[in-house]
PDB file of N, CA, C, O and CB in Angstrom:
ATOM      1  N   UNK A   1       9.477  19.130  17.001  1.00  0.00           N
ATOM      2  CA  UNK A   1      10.590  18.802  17.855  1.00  0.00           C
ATOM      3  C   UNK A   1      11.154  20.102  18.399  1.00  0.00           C
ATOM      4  O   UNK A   1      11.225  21.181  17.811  1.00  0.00           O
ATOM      5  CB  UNK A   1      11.669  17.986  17.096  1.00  0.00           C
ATOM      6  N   UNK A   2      11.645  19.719  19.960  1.00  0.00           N
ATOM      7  CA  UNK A   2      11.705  21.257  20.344  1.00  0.00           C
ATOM      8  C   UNK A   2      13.061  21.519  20.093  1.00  0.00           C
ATOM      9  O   UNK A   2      13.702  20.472  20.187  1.00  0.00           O
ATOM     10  CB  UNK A   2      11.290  21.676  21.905  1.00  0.00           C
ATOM     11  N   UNK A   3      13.947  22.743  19.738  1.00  0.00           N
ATOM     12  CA  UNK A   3      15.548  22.616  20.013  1.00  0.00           C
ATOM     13  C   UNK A   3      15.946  23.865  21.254  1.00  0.00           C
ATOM     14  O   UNK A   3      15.719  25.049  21.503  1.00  0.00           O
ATOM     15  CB  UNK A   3      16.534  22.961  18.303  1.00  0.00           C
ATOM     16  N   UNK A   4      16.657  22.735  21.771  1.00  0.00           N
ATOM     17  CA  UNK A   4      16.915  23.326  23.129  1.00  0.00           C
ATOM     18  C   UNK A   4      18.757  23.614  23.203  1.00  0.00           C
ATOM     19  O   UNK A   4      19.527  23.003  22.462  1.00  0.00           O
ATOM     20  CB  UNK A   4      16.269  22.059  24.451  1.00  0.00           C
ATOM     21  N   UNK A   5      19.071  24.312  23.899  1.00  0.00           N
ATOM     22  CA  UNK A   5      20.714  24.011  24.299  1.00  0.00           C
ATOM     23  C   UNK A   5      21.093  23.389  25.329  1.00  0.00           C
ATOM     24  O   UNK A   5      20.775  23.683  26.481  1.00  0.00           O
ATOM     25  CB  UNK A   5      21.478  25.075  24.499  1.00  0.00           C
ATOM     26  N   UNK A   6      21.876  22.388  24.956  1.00  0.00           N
ATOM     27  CA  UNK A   6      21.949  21.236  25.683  1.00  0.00           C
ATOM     28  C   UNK A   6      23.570  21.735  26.630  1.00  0.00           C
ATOM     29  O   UNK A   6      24.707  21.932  26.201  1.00  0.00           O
ATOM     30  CB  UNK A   6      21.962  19.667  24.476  1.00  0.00           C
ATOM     31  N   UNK A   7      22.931  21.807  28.195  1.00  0.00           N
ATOM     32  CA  UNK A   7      24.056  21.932  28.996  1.00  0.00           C
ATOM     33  C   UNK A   7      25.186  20.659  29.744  1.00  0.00           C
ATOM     34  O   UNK A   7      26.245  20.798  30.355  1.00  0.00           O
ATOM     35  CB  UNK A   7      23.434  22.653  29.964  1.00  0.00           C
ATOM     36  N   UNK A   8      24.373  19.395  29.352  1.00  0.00           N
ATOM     37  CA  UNK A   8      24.669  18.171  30.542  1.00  0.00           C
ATOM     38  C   UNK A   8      24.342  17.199  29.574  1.00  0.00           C
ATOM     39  O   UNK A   8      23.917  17.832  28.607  1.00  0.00           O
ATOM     40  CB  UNK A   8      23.650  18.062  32.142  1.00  0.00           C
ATOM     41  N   UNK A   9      24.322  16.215  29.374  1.00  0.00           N
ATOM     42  CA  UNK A   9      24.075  15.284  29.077  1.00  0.00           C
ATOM     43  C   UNK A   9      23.113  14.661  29.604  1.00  0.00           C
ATOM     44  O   UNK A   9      22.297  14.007  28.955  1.00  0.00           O
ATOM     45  CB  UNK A   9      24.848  14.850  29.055  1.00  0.00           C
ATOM     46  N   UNK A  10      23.103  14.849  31.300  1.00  0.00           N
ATOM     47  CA  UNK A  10      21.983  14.602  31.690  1.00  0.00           C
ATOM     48  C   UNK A  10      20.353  15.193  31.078  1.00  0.00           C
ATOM     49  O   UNK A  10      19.339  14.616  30.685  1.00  0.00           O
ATOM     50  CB  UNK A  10      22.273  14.912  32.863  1.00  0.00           C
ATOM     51  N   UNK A  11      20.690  16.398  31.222  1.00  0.00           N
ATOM     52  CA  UNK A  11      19.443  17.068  30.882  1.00  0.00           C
ATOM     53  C   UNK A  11      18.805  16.895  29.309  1.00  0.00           C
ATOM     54  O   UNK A  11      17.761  17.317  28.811  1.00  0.00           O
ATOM     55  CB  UNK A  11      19.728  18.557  31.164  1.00  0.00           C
ATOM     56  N   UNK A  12      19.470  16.408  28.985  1.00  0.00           N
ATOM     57  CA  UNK A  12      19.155  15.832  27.236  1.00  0.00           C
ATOM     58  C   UNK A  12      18.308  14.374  27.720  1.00  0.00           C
ATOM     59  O   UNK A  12      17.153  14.236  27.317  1.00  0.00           O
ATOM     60  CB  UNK A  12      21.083  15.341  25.999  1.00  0.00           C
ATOM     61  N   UNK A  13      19.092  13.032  28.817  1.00  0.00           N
ATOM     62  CA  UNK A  13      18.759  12.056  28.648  1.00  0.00           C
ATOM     63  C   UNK A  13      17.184  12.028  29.425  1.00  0.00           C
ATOM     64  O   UNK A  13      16.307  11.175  29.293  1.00  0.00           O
ATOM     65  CB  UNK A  13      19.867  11.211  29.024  1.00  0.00           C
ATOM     66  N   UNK A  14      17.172  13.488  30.415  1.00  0.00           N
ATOM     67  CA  UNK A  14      15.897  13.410  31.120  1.00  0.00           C
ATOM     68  C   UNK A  14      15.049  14.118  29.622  1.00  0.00           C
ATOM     69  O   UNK A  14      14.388  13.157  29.230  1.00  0.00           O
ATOM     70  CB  UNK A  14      15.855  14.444  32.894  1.00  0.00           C
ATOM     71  N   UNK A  15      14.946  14.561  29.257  1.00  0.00           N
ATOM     72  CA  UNK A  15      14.225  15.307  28.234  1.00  0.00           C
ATOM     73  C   UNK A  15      14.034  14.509  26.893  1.00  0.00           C
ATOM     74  O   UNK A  15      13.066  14.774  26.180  1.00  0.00           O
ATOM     75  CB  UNK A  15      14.978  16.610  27.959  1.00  0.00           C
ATOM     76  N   UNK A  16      14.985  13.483  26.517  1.00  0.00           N
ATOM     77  CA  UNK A  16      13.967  12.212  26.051  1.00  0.00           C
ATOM     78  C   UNK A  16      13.462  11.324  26.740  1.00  0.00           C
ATOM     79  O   UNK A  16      12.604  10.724  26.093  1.00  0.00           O
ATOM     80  CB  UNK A  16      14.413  11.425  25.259  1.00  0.00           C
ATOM     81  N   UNK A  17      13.636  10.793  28.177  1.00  0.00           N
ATOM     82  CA  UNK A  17      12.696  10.471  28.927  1.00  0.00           C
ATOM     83  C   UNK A  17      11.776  11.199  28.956  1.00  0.00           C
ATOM     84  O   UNK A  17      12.011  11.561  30.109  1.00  0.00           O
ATOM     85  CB  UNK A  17      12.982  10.281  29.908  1.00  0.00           C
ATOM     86  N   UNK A  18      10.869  11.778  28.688  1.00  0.00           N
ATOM     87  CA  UNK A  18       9.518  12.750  29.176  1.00  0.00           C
ATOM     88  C   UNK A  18       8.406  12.203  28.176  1.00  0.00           C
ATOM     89  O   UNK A  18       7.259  11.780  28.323  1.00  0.00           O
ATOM     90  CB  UNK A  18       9.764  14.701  28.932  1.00  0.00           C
ATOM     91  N   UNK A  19       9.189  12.386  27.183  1.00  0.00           N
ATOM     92  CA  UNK A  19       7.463  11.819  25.706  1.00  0.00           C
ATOM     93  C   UNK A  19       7.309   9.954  26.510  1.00  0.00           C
ATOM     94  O   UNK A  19       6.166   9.561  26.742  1.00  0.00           O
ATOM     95  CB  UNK A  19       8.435  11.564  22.608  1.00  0.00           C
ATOM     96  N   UNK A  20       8.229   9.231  26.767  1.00  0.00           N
ATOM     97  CA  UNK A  20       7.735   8.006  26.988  1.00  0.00           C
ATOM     98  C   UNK A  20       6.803   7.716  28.132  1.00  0.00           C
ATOM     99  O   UNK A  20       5.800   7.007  28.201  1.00  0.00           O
ATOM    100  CB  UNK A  20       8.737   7.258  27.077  1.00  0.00           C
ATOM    101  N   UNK A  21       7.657   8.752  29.337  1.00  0.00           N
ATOM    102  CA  UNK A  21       6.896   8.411  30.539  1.00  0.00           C
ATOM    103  C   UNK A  21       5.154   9.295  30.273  1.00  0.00           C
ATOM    104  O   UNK A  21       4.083   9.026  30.815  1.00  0.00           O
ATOM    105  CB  UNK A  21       7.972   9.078  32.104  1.00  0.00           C
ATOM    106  N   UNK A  22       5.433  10.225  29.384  1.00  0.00           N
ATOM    107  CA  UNK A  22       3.449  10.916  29.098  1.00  0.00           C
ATOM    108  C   UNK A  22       2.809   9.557  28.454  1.00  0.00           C
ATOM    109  O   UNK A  22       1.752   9.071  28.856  1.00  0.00           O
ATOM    110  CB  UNK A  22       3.153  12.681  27.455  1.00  0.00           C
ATOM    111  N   UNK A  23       3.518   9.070  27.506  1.00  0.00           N
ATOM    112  CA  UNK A  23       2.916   8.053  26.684  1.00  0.00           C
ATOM    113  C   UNK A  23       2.764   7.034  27.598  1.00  0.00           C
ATOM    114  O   UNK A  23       1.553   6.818  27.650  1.00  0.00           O
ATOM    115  CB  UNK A  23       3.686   7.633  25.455  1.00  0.00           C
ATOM    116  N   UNK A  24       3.312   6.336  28.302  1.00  0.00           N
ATOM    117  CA  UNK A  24       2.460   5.379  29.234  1.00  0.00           C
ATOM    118  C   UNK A  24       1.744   5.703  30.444  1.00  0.00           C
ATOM    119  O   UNK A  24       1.273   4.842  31.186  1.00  0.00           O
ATOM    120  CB  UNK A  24       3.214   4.447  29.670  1.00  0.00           C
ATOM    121  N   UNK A  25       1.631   7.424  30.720  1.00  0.00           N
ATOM    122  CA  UNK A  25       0.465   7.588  31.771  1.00  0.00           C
ATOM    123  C   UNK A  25      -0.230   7.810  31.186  1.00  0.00           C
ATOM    124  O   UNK A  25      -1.275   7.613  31.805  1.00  0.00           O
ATOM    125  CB  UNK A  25       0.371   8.386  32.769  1.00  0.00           C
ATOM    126  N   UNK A  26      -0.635   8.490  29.288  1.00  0.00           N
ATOM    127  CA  UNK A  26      -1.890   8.308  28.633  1.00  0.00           C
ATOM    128  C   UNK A  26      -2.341   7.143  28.466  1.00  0.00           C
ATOM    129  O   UNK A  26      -3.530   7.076  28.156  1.00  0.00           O
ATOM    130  CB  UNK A  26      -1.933   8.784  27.549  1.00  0.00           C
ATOM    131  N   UNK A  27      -1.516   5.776  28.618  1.00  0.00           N
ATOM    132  CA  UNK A  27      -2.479   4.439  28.096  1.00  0.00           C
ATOM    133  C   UNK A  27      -2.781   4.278  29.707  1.00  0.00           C
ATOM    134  O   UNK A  27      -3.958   4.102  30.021  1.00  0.00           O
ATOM    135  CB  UNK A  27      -1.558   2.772  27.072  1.00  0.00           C
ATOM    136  N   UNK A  28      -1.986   4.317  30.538  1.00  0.00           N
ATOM    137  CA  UNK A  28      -2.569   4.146  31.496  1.00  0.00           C
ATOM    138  C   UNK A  28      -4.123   4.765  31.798  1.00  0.00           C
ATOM    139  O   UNK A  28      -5.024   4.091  32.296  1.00  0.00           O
ATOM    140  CB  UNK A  28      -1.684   4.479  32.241  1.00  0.00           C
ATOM    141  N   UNK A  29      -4.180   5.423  31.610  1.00  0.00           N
ATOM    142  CA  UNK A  29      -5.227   6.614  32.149  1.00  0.00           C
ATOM    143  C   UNK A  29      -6.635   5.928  30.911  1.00  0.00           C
ATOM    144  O   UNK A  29      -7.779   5.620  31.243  1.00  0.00           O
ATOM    145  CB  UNK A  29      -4.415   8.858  31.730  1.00  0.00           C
ATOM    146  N   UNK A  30      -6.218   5.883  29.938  1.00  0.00           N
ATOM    147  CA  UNK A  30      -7.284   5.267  28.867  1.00  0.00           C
ATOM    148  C   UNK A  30      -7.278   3.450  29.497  1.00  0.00           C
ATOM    149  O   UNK A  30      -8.201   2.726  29.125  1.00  0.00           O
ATOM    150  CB  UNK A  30      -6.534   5.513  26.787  1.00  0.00           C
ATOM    151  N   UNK A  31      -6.456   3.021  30.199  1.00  0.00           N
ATOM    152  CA  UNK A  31      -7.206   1.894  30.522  1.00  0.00           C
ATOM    153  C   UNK A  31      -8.278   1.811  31.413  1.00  0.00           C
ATOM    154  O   UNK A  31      -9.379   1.325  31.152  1.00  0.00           O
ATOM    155  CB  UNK A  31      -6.484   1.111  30.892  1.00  0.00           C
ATOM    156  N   UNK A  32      -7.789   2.484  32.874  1.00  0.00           N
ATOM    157  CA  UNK A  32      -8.723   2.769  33.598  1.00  0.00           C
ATOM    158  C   UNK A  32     -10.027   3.585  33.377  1.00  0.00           C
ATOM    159  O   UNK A  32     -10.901   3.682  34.239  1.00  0.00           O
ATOM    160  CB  UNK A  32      -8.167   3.160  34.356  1.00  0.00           C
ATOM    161  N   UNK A  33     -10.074   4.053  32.384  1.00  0.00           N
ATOM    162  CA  UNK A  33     -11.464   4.859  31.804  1.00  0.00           C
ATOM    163  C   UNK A  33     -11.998   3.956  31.431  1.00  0.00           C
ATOM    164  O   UNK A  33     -13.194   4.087  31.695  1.00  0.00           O
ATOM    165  CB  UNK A  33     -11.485   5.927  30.695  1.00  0.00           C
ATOM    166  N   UNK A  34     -11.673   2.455  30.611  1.00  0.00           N
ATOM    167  CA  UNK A  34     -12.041   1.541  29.811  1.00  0.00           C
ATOM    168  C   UNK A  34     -12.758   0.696  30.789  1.00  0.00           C
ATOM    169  O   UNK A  34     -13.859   0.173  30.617  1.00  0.00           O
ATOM    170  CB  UNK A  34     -10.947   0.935  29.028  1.00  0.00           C
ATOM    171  N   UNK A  35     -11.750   0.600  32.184  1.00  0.00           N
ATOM    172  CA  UNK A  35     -12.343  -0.647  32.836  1.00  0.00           C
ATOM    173  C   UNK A  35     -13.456  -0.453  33.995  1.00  0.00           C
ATOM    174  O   UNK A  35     -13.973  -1.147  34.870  1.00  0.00           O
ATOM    175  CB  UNK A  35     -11.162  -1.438  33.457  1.00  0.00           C
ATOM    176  N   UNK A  36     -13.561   1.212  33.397  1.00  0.00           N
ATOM    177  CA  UNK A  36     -14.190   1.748  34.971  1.00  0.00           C
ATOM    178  C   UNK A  36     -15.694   1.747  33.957  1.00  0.00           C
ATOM    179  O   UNK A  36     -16.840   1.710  34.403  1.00  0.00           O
ATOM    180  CB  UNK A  36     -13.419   3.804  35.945  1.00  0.00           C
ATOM    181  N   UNK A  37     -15.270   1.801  32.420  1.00  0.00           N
ATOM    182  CA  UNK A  37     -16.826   1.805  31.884  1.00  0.00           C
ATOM    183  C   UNK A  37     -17.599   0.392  31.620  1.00  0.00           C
ATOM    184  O   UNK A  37     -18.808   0.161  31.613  1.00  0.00           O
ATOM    185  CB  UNK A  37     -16.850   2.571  30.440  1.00  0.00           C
ATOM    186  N   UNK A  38     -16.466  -0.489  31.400  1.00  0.00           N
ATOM    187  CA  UNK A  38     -17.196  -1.795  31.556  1.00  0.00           C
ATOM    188  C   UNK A  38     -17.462  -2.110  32.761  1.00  0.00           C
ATOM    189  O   UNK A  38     -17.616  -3.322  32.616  1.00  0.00           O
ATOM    190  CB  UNK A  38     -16.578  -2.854  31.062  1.00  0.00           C
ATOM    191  N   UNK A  39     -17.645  -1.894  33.943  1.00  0.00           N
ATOM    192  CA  UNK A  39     -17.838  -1.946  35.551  1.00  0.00           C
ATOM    193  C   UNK A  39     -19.310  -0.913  35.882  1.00  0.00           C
ATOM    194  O   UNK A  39     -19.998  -0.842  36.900  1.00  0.00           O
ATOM    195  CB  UNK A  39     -16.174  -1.192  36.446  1.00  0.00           C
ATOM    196  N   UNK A  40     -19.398  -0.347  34.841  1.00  0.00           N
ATOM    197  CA  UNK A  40     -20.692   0.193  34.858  1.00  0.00           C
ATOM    198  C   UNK A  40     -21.767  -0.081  34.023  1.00  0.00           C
ATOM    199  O   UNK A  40     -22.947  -0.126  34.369  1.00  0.00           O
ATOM    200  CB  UNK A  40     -20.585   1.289  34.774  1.00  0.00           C
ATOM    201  N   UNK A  41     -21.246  -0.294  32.731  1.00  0.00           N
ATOM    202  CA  UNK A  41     -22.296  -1.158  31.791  1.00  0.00           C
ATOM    203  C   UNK A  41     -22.553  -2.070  31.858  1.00  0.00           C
ATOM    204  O   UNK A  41     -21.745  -2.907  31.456  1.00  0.00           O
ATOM    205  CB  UNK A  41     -22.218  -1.337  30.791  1.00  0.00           C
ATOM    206  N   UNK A  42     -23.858  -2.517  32.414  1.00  0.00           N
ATOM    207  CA  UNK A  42     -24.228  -4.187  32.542  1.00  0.00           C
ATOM    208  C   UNK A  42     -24.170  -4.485  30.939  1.00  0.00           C
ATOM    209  O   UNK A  42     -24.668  -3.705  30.127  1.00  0.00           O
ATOM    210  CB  UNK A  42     -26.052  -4.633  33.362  1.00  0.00           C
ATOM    211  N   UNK A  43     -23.475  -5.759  30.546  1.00  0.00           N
ATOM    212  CA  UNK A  43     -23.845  -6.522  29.656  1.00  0.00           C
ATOM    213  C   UNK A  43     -25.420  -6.603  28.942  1.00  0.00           C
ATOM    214  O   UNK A  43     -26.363  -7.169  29.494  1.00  0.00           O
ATOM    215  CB  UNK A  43     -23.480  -7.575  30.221  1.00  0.00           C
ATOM    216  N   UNK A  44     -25.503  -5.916  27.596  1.00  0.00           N
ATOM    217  CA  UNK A  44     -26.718  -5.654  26.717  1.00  0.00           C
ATOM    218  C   UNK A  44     -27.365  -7.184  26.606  1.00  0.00           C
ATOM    219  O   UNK A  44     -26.589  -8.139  26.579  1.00  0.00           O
ATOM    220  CB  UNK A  44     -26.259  -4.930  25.096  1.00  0.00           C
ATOM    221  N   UNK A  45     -28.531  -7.354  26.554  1.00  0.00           N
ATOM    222  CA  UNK A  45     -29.303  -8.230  26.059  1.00  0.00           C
ATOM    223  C   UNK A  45     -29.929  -7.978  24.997  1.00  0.00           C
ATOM    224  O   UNK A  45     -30.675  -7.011  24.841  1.00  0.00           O
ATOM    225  CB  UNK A  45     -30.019  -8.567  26.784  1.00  0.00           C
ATOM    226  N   UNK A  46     -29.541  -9.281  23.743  1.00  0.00           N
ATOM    227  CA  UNK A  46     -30.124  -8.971  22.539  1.00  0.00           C
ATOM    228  C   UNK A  46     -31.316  -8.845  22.369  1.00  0.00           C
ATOM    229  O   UNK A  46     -32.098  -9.501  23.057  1.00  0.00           O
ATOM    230  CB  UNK A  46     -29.870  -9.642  21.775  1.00  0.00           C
ATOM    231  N   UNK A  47     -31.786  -7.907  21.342  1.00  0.00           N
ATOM    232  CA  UNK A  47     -33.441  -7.676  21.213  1.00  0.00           C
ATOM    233  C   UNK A  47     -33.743  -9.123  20.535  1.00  0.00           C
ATOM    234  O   UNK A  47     -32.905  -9.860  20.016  1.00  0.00           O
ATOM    235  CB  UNK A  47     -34.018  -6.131  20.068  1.00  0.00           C
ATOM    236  N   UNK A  48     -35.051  -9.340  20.654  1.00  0.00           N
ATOM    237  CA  UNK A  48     -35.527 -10.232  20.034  1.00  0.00           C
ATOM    238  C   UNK A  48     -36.041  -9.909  18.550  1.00  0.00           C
ATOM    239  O   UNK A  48     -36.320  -8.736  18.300  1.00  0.00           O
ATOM    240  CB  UNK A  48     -36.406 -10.688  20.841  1.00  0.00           C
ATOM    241  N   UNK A  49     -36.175 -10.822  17.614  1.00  0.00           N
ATOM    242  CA  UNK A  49     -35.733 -10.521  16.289  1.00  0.00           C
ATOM    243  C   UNK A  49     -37.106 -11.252  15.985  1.00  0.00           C
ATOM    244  O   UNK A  49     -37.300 -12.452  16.176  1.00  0.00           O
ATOM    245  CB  UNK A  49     -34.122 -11.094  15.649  1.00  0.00           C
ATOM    246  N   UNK A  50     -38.481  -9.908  15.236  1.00  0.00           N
ATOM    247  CA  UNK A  50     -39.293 -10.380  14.947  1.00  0.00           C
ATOM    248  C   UNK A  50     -39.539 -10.368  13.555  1.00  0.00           C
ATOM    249  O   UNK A  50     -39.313  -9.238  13.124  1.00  0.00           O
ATOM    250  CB  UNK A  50     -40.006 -10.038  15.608  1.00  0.00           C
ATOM    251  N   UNK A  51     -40.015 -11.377  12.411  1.00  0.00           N
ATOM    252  CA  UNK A  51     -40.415 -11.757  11.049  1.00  0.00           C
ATOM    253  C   UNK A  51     -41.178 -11.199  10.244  1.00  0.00           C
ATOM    254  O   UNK A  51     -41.779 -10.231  10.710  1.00  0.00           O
ATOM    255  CB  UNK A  51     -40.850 -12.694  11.010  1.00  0.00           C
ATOM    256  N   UNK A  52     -41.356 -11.425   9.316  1.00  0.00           N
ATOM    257  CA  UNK A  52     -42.394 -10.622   8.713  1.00  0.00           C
ATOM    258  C   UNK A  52     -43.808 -10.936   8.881  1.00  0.00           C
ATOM    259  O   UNK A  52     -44.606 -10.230   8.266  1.00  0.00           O
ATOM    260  CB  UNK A  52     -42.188 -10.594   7.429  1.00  0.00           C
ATOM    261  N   UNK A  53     -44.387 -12.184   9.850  1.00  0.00           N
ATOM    262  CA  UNK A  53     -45.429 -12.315  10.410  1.00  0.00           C
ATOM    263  C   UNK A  53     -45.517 -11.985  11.812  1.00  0.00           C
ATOM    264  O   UNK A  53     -46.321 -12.357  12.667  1.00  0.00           O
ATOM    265  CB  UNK A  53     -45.759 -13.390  10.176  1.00  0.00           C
ATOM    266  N   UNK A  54     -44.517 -11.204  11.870  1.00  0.00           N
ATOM    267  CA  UNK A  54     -44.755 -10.802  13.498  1.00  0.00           C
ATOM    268  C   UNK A  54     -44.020 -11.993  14.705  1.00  0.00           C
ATOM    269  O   UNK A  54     -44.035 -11.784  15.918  1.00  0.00           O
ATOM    270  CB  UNK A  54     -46.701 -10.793  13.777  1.00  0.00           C
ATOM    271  N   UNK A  55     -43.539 -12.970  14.193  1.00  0.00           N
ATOM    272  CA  UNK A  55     -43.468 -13.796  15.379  1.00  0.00           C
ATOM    273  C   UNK A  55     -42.373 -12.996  15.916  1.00  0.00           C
ATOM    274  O   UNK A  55     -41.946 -11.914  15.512  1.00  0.00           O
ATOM    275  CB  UNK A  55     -43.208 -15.432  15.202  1.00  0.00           C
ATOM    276  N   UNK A  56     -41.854 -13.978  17.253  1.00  0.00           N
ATOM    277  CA  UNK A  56     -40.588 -13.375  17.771  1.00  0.00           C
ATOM    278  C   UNK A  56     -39.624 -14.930  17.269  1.00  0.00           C
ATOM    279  O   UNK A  56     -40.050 -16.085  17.267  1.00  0.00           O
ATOM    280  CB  UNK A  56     -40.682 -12.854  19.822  1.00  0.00           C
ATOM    281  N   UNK A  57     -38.295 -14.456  16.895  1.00  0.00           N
ATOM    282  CA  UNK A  57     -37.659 -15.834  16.693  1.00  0.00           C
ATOM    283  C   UNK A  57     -36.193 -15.941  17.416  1.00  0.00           C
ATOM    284  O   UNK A  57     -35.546 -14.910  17.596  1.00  0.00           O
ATOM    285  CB  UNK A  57     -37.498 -16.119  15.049  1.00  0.00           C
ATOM    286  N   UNK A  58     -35.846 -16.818  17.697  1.00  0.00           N
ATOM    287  CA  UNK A  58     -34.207 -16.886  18.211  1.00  0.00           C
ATOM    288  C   UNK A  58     -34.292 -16.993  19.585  1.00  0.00           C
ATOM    289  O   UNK A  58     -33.259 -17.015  20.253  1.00  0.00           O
ATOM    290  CB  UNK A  58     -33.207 -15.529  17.866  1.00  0.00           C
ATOM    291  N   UNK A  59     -35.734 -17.085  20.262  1.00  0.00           N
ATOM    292  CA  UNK A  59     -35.918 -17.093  21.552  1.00  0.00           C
ATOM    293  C   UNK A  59     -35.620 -18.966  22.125  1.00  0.00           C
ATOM    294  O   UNK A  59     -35.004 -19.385  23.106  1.00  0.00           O
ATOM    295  CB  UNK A  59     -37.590 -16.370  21.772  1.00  0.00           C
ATOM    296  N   UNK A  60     -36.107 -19.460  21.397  1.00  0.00           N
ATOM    297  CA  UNK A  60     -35.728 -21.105  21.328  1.00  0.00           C
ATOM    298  C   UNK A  60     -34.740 -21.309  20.721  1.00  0.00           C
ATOM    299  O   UNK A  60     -34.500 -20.686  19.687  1.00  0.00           O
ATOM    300  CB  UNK A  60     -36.620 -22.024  20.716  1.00  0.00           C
ATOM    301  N   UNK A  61     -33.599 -22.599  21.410  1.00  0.00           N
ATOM    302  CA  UNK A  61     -33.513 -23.002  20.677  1.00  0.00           C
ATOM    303  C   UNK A  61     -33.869 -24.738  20.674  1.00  0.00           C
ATOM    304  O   UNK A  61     -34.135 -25.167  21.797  1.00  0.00           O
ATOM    305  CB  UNK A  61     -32.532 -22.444  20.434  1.00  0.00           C
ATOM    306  N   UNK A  62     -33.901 -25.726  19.590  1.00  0.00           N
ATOM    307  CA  UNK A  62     -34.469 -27.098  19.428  1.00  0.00           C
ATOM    308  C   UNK A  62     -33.300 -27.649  19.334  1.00  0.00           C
ATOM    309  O   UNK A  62     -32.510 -27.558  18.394  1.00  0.00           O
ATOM    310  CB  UNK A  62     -35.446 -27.439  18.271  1.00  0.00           C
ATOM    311  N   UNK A  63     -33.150 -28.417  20.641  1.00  0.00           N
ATOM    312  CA  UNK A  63     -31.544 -29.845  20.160  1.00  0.00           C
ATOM    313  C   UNK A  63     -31.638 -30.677  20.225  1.00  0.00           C
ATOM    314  O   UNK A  63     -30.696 -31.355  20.637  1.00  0.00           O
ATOM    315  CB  UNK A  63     -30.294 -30.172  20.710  1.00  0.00           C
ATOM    316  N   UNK A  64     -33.460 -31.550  19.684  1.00  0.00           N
ATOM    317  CA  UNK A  64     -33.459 -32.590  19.339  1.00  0.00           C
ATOM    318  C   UNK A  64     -33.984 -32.421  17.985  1.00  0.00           C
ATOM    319  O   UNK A  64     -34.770 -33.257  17.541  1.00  0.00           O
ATOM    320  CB  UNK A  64     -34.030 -33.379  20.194  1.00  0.00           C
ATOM    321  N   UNK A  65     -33.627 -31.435  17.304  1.00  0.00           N
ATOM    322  CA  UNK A  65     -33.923 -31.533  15.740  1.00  0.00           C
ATOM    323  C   UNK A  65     -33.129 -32.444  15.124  1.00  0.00           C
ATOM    324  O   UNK A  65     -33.235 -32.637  13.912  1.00  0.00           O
ATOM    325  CB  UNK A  65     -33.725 -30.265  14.982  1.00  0.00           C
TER     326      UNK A  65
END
C-alpha cells in the first residue's frame, strides 16, 4: 500500500478509484483474449478409441438395442 500525503479529498477519492478501474480493464482484456481464442480454435474432434483387438469403437452408436 502506497502512503501518500493527502492534499484534497479529491485526490484520495481518485486514487482509490485507480486499483478498480485496472481491475476491470484486466478482466476486460482477459475476456477478449478468451473470445478471440475460441474464434480461432475450431472445435476438437474426438479420437477414436481403439481395443485391445484393434477395433475402432464409439464410432456407432445402436438405438434399437
Amino acid at each position: 500500500m502506497a502512503i501518500d500525503s493527502v492534499t484534497s479529498s479529491t485526490s484520495a477519492a481518485s486514487q482509490l478509484a485507480r486499483p478498480q478501474q485496472q481491475a476491470e480493464q484486466a478482466m476486460q482484456a482477459d475476456q477478449a483474449k478468451r473470445a478471440e481464442q475460441d474464434k480461432t480454435q475450431p472445435p476438437e474432434q474426438p479420437k477414436p478409441v481403439v481395443n485391445t483387438q484393434g477395433q475402432k469403437t464409439g464410432t456407432v452408436i445402436n438405438t434399437s438395442a
